[in-house]
N, C-alpha and C positions, 0 to 999 in steps of 0.2 A: 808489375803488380797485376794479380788475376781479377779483374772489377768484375766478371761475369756472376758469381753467384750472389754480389751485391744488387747487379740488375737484375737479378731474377727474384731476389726477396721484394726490390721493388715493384716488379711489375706484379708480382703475385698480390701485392697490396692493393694493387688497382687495378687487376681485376675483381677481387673481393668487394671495395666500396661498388664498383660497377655494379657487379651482379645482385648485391644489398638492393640499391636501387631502379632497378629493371625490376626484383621478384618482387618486389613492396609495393610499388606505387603501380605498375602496371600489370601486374601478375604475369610476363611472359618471360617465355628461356631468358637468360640471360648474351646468349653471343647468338648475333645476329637474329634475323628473323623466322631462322629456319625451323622446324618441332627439331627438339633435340640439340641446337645450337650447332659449333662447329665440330665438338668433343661429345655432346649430349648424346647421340645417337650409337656412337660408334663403343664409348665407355660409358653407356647409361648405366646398364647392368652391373659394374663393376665398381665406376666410381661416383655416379649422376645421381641416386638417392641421398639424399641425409640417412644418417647415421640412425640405423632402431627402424627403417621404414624401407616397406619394398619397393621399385624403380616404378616411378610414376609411368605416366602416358607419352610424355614429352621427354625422351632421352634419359627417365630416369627422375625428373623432377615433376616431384605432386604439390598442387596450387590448392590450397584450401579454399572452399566456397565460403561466404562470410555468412554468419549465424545472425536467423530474424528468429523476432520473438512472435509466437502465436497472436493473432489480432484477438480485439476484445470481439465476445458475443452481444447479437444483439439486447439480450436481456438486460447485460450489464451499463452498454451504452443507453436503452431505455432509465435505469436508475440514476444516469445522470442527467436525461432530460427531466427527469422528474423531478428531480434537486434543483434544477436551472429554472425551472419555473417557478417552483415556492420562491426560490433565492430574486428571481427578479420581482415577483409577485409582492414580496416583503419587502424588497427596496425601496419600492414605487408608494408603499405603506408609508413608510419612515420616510419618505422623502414629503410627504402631504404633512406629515404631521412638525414635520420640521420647520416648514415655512409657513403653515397658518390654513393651509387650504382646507375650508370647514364646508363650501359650497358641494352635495353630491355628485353632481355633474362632473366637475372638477376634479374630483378629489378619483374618480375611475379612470382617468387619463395618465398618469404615471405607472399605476400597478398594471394595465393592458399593454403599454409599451415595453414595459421593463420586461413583463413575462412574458412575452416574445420574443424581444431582443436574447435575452440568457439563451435561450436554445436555439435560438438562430448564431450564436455565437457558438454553442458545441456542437452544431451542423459542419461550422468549418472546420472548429478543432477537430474532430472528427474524419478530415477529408487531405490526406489518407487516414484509413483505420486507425483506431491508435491503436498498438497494446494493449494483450489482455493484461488486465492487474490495475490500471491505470484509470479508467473512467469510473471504477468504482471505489479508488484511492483518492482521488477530488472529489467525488458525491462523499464517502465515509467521512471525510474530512471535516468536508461542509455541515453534515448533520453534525456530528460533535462540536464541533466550533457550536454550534446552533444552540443545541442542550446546554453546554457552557454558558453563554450569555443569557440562558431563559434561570440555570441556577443563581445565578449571580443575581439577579433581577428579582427572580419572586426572594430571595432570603434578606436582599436589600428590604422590599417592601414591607415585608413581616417583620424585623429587626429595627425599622430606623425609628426613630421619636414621630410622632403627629406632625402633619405636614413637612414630613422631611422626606417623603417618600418619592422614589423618580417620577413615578407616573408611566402614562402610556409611552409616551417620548423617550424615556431611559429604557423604557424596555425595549421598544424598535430598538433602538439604538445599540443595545446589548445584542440583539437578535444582530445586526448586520455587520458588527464589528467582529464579534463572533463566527458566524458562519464564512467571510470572507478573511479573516486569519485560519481560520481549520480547512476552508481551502486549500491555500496555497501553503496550508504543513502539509496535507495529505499527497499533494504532488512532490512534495521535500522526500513524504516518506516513500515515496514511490521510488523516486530515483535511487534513494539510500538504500532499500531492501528488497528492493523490487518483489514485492509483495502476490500473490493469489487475489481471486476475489474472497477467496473462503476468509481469508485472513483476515481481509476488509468487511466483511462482514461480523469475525468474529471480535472485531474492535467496535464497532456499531452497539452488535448486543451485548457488550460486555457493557457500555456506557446505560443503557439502559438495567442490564442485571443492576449494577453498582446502587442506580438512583433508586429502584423498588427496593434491594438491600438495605440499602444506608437508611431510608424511610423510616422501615420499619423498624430498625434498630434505633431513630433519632425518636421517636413517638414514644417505644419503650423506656427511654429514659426519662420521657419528659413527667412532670408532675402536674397537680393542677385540675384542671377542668380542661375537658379538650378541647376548647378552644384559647388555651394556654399553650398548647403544645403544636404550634404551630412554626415559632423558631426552630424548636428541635429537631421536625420535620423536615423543614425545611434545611437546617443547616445537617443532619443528617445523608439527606439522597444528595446535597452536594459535593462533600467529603468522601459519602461511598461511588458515585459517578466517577471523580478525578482517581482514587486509588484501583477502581476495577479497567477503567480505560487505561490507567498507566502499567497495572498488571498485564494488561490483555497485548500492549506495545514490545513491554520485555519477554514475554512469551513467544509473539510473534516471529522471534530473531529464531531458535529452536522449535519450533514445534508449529505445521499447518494441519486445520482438522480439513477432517473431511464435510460435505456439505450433508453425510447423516449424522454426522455426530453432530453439529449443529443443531439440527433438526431434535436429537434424543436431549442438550444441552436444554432449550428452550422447554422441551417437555419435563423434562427432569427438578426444573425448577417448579412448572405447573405443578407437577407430581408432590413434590415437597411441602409445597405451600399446602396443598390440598388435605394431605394425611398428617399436618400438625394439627391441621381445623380442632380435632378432639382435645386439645390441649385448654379452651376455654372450657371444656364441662367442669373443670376441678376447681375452678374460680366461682361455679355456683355455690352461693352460700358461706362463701371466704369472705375475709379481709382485706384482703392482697388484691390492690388493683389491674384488672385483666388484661392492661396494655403488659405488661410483663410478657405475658402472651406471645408479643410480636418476636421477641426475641428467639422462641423456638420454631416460630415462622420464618425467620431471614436466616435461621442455620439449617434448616431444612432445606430450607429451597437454595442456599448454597451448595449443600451436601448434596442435591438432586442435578445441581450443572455441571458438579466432578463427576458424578455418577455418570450420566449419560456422555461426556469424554471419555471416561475410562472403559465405562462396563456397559451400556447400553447402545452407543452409536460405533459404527464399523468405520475404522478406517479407511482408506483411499490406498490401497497398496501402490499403486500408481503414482501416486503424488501427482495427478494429475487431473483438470476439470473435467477434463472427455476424454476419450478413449483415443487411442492416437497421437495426442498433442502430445510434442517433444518440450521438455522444460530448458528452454535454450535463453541464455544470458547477451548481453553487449560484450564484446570481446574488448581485452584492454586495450590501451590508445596504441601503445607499441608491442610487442613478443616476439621470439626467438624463437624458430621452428626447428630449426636444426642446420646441418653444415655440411657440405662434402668434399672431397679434392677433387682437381681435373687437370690432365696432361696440358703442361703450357710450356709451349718453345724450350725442349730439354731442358725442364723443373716440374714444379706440382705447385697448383694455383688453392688457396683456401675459399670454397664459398659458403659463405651466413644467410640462411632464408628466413627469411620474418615477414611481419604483418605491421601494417599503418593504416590506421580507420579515422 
C-alpha cells in the first residue's frame, strides 16, 4: 500500500497550522529564520503571495502593520479637564452636604480635593494619549448624565406637594449620580461606535436644542398665570432634552457633521428664534394668550437647526477633523488575510495568513 500521498496530506496540515502560527503571533516567514524561508525566496514570485496580492518583501509574503487610531487633540482632552473639575468640584458639594458639614472652613476642603483629584486622574488616563473621539465621549457623557439629573430635579421640585420637595441634597445628589452614570455610557458609547468629537458634540447640543425646545413648547401649553406654568416648563425641556439627545444618538450611527455645520446648526436655531420675535405683534390687542407664541418659536428655531445641517453649514468631505488624519478602526480580534501554496518534499503545502491582536 502507497501511504506516501497520505504523508503528504499530513505533513501539508502541519505545515499550515505552523505557518498560521509563526505569521499571527510573530509576524515572521514562516520556515526558518531566513527572509523568504526555505521556499519563500526561490518561489516568492510564483507561489509566496496570497492569492489577489503582489509578492511581498520577504519571499513573497506581506506582513501588515497594525492600524492605531489618531490621538485625541489637545483641545478635546482640555474639555475633559474641564468636566473633571466641575465633576469633582460638585462631588466635594454633595459630599458636605450629605454629612452635615455646615462649618465654611470645612465645608472648602472636600470640593479642593476632589477638583484636583478628577484631573489629576485624566492626567494619568491620558498617559498614553488616548484616542481621538474618546476624551470628548466621557466629558459629552458626563454633561448629559449632568443636565439629566439637574431635569429630573428642578421638575421634582416644581411638581411635588409642599414640603415634599428634595432640596438642595436631592439635587446634589441627582447632579452626581447623573453625570457619573453619563460618564461611564459615554465610554460604552465610545467603544460601541467609536465616535468623532463632531458627533460628541453634536449629542451635547442636541441635549441642550431638546431643553430650550421642549421649554418653549411646555410654556405654550401651559395655562394660568405664569407663575402657573412652571410644571409645564419644566416637564416640557425635560421630555424635549431626553427625545432630541436620543434622536441626536440614532443619528449618530449614519451621519457625522462637520464642525461648520455645527457651527451654522447653533446659528440657525439663533436665526429662528430671532425672526419668529414678530409673531407677538398680532397678539396686541387679542384675546388669545401670547404664550402661544412660543410654539412658533420652538418650530423656528427647529426649522433653523435643519437648515444650517442641510443648507447653511458645509460638510467635511474628508470625514475627517484635520487634514491628514486617516479614519482608522481597531482591527478585529482574529482575520484571514489570505493563503498561498509552497513546494513541500514532492507535494504542495497550503498556507493561511491571518492576524491576532
Amino acid at each position: 500500500m502507497n501511504t506516501r500521498p497520505l504523508v503528504s496530506l499530513l505533513s501539508a496540515l502541519l505545515v499550515s497550522s505552523v505557518a498560521w502560527t509563526a505569521s499571527a503571533q510573530y509576524g515572521a516567514p514562516p520556515y526558518g529564520g531566513q527572509p523568504g524561508g526555505a521556499y519563500g525566496g526561490q518561489y516568492g514570485g510564483a507561489y509566496g503571495a496570497p492569492y489577489g496580492q503582489p509578492p511581498g518583501p520577504y519571499g513573497g509574503y506581506a506582513y501588515p502593520q497594525k492600524k492605531t487610531q489618531p490621538k485625541s487633540t489637545p483641545l478635546e482632552v482640555g474639555y475633559l479637564y474641564a468636566t473633571s473639575v466641575a465633576y469633582g468640584v460638585g462631588t466635594g458639594i454633595w459630599f458636605d452636604a450629605l454629612v452635615g458639614i455646615e462649618d465654611p472652613g470645612l465645608q472648602f476642603i472636600a470640593p479642593a480635593l476632589l477638583g484636583v483629584a478628577a484631573p489629576v486622574g485624566v492626567y494619568f488616563l491620558d498617559s498614553p494619549p488616548m484616542p481621538r473621539g474618546l476624551p470628548s465621549a466621557i466629558a459629552t457623557g458626563m454633561v448629559i448624565g449632568a443636565g439629566q439629573g439637574l431635569g429630573i430635579a428642578s421638575y421634582q421640585y416644581v411638581s411635588a406637594p409642599e414640603g415634599k420637595e428634595w432640596g438642595f441634597l436631592g439635587l446634589a445628589t441627582a447632579e452626581v449620580i447623573g453625570s457619573t452614570v453619563g460618564g461611564a455610557a459615554g465610554l460604552g458609547f465610545y467603544y460601541l461606535l467609536r465616535p468623532k468629537p463632531q458627533t460628541n458634540m453634536l449629542l451635547a447640543s442636541a441635549a441642550v436644542w431638546g431643553s430650550i425646545i421642549g421649554s418653549e413648547f411646555g410654556a405654550a401649553a401651559s395655562n394660568g398665570s405664569w407663575g402657573e406654568s412652571n410644571d409645564s416648563i419644566s416637564l416640557g425641556g425635560l421630555i424635549g432634552f431626553n427625545v432630541a439627545t436620543a434622536g441626536a444618538v440614532g443619528l449618530s450611527a449614519a451621519w457625522t457633521p462637520s464642525w461648520n455645520q455645527l457651527a451654522w446648526m447653533w446659528g440657525g436655531l439663533g436665526i429662528g428664534t430671532v425672526v419668529s420675535l414678530p409673531i407677538y405683534l398680532a397678539y396686541i390687542g387679542s384675546d388669545h394668550d401670547p404664550r402661544r407664541g412660543l410654539i412658533a418659536q420652538g418650530a423656528a428655531g427647529t426649522l433653523g437647526i435643519v437648515a444650517g445641517a442641510l443648507f447653511l453649514g458645509s460638510p467635511d468631505r474628508s470625514g475627517d477633523v484635520a487634514a491628514g488624519e486617516e479614519d482608522r478602526r481597531d482591527p478585529a480580534f482574529a482575520r484571514v488575510l489570505g493563503g498561498s501554496l509552497v513546494p513541500y518534499h514532492g507535494g504542495v503545502a497550503a498556507v493561511v495568513l491571518g492576524e491576532l491582536w
